[in-house]
N, C-alpha and C positions, 0 to 999 in steps of 0.2 A: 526287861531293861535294854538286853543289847535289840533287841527288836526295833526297839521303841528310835534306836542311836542310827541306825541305818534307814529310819522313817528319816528322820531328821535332816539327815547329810543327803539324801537321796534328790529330797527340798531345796537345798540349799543347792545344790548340784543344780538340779530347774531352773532357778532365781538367776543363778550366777548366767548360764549359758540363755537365758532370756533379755538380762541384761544388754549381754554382748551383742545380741543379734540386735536388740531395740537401740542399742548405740552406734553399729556400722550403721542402720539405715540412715540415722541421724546424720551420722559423716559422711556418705555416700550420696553424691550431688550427680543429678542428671544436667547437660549442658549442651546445646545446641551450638554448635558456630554456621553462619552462614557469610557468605565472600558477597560485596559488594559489588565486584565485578562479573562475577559468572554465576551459573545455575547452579550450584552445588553447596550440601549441605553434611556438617560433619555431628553426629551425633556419638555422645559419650561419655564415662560416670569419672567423675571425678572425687577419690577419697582425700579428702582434706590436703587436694592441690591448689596450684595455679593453672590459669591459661596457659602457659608454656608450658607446664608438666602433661599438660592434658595434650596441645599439638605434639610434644615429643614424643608420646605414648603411642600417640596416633600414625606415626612413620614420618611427619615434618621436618624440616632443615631447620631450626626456630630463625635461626640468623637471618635464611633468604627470606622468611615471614615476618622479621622486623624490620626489612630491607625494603618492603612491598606494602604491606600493608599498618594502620594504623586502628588498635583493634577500642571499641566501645567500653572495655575496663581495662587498669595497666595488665600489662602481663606478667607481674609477678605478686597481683593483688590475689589475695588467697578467696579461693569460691565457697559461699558459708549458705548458698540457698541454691535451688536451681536458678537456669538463666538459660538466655537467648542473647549469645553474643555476636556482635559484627564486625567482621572485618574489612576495613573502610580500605579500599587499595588508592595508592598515593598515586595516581598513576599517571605515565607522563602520554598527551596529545598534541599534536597536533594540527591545529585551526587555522584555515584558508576563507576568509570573506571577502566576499566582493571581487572575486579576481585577482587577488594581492598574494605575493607572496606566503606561507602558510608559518607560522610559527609555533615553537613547542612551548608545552607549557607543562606545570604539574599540577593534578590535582584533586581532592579527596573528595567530589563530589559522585553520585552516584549517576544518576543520569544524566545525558547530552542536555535536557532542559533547565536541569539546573546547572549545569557547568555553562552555558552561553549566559543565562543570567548572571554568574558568579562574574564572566568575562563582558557584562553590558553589553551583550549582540544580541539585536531588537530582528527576531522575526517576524516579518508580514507574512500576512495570509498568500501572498503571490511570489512571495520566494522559495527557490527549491534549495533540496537538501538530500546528502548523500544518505542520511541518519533521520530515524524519528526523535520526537524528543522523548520521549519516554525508553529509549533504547538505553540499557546496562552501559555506562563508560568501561573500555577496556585498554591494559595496556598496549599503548602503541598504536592506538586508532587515529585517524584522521577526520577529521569531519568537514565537510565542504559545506559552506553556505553562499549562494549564487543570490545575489541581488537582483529581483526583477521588476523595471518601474512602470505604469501602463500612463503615458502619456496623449492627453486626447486634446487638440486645438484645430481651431479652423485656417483654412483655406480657400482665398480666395481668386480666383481667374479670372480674367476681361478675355471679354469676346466682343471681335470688330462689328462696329456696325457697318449693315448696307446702306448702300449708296443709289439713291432714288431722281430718278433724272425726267426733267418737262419742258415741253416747251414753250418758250415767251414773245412773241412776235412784238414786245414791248420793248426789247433785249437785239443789240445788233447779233446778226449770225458770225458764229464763232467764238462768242463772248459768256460768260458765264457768272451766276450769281450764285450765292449760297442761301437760301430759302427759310431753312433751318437746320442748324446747327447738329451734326450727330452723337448721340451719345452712346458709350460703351457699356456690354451689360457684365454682368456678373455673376458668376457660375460659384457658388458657396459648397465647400466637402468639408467634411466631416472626419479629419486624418485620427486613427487609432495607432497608434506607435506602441511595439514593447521593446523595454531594452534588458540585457541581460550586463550585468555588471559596465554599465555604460553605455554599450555597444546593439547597433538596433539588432533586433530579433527577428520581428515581423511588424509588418507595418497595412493599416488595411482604411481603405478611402469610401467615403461614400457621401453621395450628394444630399443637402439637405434643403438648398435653397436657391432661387434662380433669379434672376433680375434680367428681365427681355433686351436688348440693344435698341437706343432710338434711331431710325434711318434719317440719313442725313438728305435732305430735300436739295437739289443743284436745276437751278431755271439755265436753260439752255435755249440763248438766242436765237432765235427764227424769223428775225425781222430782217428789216431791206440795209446791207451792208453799206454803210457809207466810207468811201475814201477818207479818212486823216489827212489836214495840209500837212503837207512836209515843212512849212514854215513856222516858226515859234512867235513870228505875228499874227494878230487881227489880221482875215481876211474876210472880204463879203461873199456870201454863196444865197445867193436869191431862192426863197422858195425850196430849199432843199426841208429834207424831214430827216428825223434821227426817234426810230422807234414812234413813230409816229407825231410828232412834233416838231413844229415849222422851227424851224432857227435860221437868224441871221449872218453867223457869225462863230467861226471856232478857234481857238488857241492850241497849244499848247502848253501844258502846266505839268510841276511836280506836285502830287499829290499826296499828305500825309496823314494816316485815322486818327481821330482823339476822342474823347469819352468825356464823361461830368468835371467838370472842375468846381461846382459848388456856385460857380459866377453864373451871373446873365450876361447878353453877347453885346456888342457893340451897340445893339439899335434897343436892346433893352427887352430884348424875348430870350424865353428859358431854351436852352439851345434842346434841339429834338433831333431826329431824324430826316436829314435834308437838310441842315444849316452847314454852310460854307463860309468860314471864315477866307477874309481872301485882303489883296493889299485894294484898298479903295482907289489908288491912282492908277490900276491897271483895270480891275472890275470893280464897278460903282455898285455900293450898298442897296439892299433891295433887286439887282440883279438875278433873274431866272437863269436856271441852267441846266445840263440834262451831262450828267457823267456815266459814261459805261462800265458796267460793274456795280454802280453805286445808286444809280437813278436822278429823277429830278432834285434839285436844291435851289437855295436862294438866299445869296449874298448878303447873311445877316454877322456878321462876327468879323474883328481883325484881331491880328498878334503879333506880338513882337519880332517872331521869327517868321513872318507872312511878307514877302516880297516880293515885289516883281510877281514872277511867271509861276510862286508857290501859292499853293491853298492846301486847307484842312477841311475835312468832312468828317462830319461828326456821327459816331454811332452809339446807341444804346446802350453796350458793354464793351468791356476793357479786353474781351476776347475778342470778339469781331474788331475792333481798332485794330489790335496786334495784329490778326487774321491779314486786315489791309497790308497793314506797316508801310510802305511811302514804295509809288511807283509812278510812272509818268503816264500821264495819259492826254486822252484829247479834250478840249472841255467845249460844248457846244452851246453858245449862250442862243437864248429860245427869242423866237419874235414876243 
């Protein structure tokens, strides 16, 4: 019997201290903490604590830890299973984009790519940065973001034309015509501009396209120079020649360019090159004539503002007219 009593208790003895051990494990919680902000990781058992039981134990300040950081369950929420806790640090930055001034800010994000998200700051691919985005946020860090824009437009340059000279023995010596007109060419680049928060970087040019210059043709008088009367009348000169044609007779006139007006001329022809508007009571219509600078004409057109000792001579464009613009010259009417 007593044998049998000390079987018994001996059992119960086992039961009881299997109990105990099978109920600590049960309350005995493993717990990870790891910090948002740095590489560091706190591992440690927690018997039916809290997170702040568990950093106190740990050698923490809990105060400066709820000052800093903002942890993934409250801190005096009791721990009933394992876990992997985090703690989010609140932390304060400051952000400088585009050259501006840099401001602070706080905030519980973990990395630089989502804290510029949080702050709507749109990275391009060609902006630099002090920070990757996947870098840990720490307190007190700065992050720079440099704006860089690549700007590519064209540019264009003119290049003079040459000047192409002949001679005209059709042309008094000394005297000069323009042949055709010169035109300018065009030197086309290619400008690549980079700016860095505004402000140029590097800037790089290259040719892409080129337009030749047209030489401008100048006939240059080689004929037999004739005197000008010095008198602003009709005078006769027998047998004299001007660029090879007999004329009887020369004046003096102002002379002023004009171009299409849409009209036919006084005698009823489409005015061309070589029509000379002029006053009929000084030169009679149908009148030949030989202008230096200008060539032959013939007294087809009058105007309003046609007087006396003025005529107009007509040209093909509104450039060559202006070209003339109004100068006096000699007018040598032809036999």
């Amino acid at each position: 019997m007593k044998k049998t009593l000390i079987i018994i208790l001996g059992v119960a003895t086992v039961l009881l201290l299997s109990g105990t051990v099978v109920g600590y494990a049960m309350m005995n919680k493993e717990v990870t903490v790891t910090f948002s902000d740095k590489d560091k990781t706190v591992e440690t058992n927690v018997f039916n604590g809290t997170l702040e039981q568990a950093m106190t134990e740990e050698g923490y300040d809990i105060q400066e830890l709820k000052k800093q950081y903002k942890p993934s369950i409250p801190w005096d929420q009791p721990i009933r299973e394992d876990a992997r806790i985090n703690l989010a640090c609140n932390c304060t930055v400051s952000l400088k984009v585009g050259g501006k001034e840099p401001e602070k800010m706080k905030t519980l994000q973990p990395t630089v790519g989502k804290f510029l998200k949080e702050q709507k700051v749109e990275v391009d691919k060609n902006d630099e940065m002090n920070a990757t985005l996947d870098q840990k946020i720490e307190n007190g860090m700065t992050i720079v973001v440099d704006k860089i824009e690549k700007r590519v437009q064209k540019k264009v340059q003119l290049t003079d034309f040459p000047v192409e000279k002949k001679e005209d023995p059709d042309i008094p010596k000394g005297e000069k015509k323009v042949e055709r007109e010169g035109k300018k060419g065009k030197v086309i680049y290619q400008v690549t501009a980079l700016y860095k928060n505004g402000k140029t970087m590097v800037t790089d040019q290259k040719k892409i396209d080129e337009i030749k210059p047209v030489a401008q043709i100048v006939k240059v008088g080689s004929g037999e120079a004739v005197e000008a009367s010095a008198k602003e009348d009709t005078q006769l000169s027998s047998g004299s020649r001007i660029a090879g044609l007999k004329y009887k007779k020369t004046m003096q006139a102002e002379a002023t360019g004009y171009t299409h007006t849409g009209n036919k001329t006084a005698t009823g022809t489409t005015p061309h090159r070589g029509t000379v508007a002029v006053d009929p009571d000084v030169i009679p219509l149908g009148t030949e004539m030989y202008i230096p600078g200008y060539g032959r004409g013939v007294a087809e057109d009058t105007g309003g503002a046609v007087n006396g000792n003025i005529i107009d001579l007509f040209f093909e464009s509104e450039e060559e007219a202006i070209q003339w613009g109004r100068r006096n010259v000699t007018v040598y009417i032809l036999e």
